[in-house]
N, C-alpha and C positions, 0 to 999 in steps of 0.2 A: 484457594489457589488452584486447587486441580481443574474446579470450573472454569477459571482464566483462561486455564491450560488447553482445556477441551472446547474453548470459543475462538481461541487463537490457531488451533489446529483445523478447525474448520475454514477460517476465511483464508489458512495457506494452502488448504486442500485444495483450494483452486489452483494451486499451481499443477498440482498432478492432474485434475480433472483435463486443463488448459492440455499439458501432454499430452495424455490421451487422446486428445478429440484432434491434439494436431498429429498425431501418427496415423490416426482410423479414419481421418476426413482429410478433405481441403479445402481451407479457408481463403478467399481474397484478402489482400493487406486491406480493402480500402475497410471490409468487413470486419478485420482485428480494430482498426483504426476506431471503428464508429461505437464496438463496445468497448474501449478505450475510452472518448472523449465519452459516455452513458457513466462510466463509472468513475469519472475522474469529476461531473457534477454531483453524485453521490457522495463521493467523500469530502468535495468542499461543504453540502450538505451536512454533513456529520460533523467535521470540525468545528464549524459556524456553532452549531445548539448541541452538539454532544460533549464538546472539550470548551472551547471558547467560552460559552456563555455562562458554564458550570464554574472552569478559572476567575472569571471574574470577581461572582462574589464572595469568592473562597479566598484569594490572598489581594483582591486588589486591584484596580486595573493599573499599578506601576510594577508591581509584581509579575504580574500575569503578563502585562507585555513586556516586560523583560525576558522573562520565561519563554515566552511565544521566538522573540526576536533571539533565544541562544540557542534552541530548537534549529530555527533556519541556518544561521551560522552554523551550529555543528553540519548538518544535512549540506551544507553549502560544498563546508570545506573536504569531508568525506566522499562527494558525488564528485569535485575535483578534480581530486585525485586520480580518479578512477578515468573524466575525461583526458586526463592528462596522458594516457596509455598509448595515446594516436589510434585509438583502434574504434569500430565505429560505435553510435549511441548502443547501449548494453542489452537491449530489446530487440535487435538487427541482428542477429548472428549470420554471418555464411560461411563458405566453406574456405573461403579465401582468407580465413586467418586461425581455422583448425583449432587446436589446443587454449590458446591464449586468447582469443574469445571465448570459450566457454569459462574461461576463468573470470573475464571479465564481467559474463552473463551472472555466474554464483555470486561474484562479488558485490553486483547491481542491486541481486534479489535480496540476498539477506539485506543490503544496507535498506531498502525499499521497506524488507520486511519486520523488521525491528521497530520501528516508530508507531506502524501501524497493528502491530498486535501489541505493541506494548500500552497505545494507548487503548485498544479492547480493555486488555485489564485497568487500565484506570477509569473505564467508564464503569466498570463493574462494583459500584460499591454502593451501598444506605439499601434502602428499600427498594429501590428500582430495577435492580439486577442491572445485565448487562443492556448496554443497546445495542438491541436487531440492526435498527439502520447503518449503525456504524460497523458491523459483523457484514450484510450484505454490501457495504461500499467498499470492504475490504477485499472479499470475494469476488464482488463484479470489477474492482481494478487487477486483480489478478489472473484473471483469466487472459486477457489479451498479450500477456506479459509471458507468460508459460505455451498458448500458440504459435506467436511468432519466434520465439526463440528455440522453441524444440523444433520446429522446421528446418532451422540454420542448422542446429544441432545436429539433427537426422544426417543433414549434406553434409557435415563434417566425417560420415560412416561411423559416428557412436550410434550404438544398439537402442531399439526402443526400449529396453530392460533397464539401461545405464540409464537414458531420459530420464525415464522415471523415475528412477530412483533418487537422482539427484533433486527433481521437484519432492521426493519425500523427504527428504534428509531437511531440505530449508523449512518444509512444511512444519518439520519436528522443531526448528530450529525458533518460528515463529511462536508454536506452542508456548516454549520454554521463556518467550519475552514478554507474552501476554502475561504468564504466571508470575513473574517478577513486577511487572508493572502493576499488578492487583498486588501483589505485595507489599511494593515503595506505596502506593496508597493506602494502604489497612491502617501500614504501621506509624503515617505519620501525620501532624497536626492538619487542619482544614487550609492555613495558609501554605504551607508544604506543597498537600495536594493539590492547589488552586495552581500552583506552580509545574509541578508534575505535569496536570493536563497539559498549560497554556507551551511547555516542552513541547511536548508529542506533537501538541496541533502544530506549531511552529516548522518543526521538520515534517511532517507528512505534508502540509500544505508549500512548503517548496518542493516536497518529492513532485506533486500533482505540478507544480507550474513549471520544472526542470526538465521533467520529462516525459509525463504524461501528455500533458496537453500537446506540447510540441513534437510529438513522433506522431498523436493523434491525426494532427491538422495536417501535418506534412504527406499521411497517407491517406486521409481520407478528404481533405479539401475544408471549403468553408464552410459546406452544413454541419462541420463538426461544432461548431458554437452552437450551433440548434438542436444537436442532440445532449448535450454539456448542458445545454439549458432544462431540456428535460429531465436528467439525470437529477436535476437540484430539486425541481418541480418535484417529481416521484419519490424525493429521500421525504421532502417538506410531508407530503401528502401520507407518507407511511407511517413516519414518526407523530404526524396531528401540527397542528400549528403551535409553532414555538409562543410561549408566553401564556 
């Protein structure tokens, strides 16, 4: 578990990394955008042969897409919610809605952040250990997440201290769901787990197509399919070829 732990706190660590670089630089949106759409081909990557293909032969492919399809559902109905605030996509922060955007922003992060460390630790289990690809797709979608919103944040007049801090707190927050998720898998049958994954992927893979992609393309234009494409290219090539 504590491995889980310590693989999940790494791919939130990009949230604070993300801070940092947007308080000590400046980034273009179209430039958040493009490692945006880079890491949002990474994680469909990983989903695809690190959750998906594993689901399958573990409970089944009625199971599994079940699992996959209550995944999105839940991810559906919680992202909702959250648009339902009238306030703008939760990756947009400005100054012009102060307080209650950045609630929004926390809100966004953990619900973002949950699925995708939790499926870290589901991919952590037999002999394989955990998967790299699916750790660097989690990393590289979070970075552009943590740029563009501690920039809002800054114009809001919160401190770079408090920034930070709060990309720590989710960080810790991610740890803790990786660790759980390596746990729901230890502890329970191979059709369980098959289920477990085909969850996780289910809601990450609407996280990516809710919100990712589309703040991607909207700031960065069309070449964002062509970097999305690569991103997938590069997870394929890291991980070896599936099969």
């Amino acid at each position: 578990m504590i491995e889980s732990a310590l693989w999940g706190f790494v791919g939130g660590s990009a949230l604070v990394l993300g801070g940092v670089l947007a308080l000590v630089t400046s980034w273009s949106t179209r430039a958040i955008a493009l490692v945006m759409a880079f890491g949002s081909g990474v994680l469909i990557s990983a989903v695809s042969f690190d959750l998906v293909a594993e689901a399958w032969p573990e409970s089944g492919g009625l199971v599994a897409g079940a699992a996959l399809a209550g995944g999105a559902l839940v991810f559906f109905a919680a992202d909702l919610a959250i648009s339902r605030t009238g306030l703008p996509r939760r990756r947009r922060a400005t100054a012009d809605h102060a307080s209650a955007a950045a609630m929004v922003i926390v809100a966004g992060a953990v619900l973002d952040g949950i699925p995708e460390s939790a499926a870290i630790g589901a991919t952590l289990s037999g002999a394989g250990g955990v998967s790299a690809t699916f750790v660097i797709a989690v990393f590289l979608s979070n970075i552009p997440e943590s740029l563009s919103s501690s920039a809002g944040l800054r114009r809001t007049g919160r401190s770079g201290w408090a920034i930070v801090g709060l990309w720590l707190v989710i960080a810790v927050v991610s740890a803790v769901a990786a660790g759980l998720g390596y746990l729901l898998v230890t502890h329970s049958p191979p059709e369980v787990v098959g289920a477990i994954r085909g969850f996780a992927a289910g809601a990450v893979l609407t996280m990516v197509a809710s919100t990712m992609l589309p703040e991607a393309h909207d700031e960065g234009g069309p070449v964002t399919a062509l970097v999305t494409t690569a991103g997938f290219l590069a997870a394929v090539a890291l991980s070896g070829v599936p099969g």
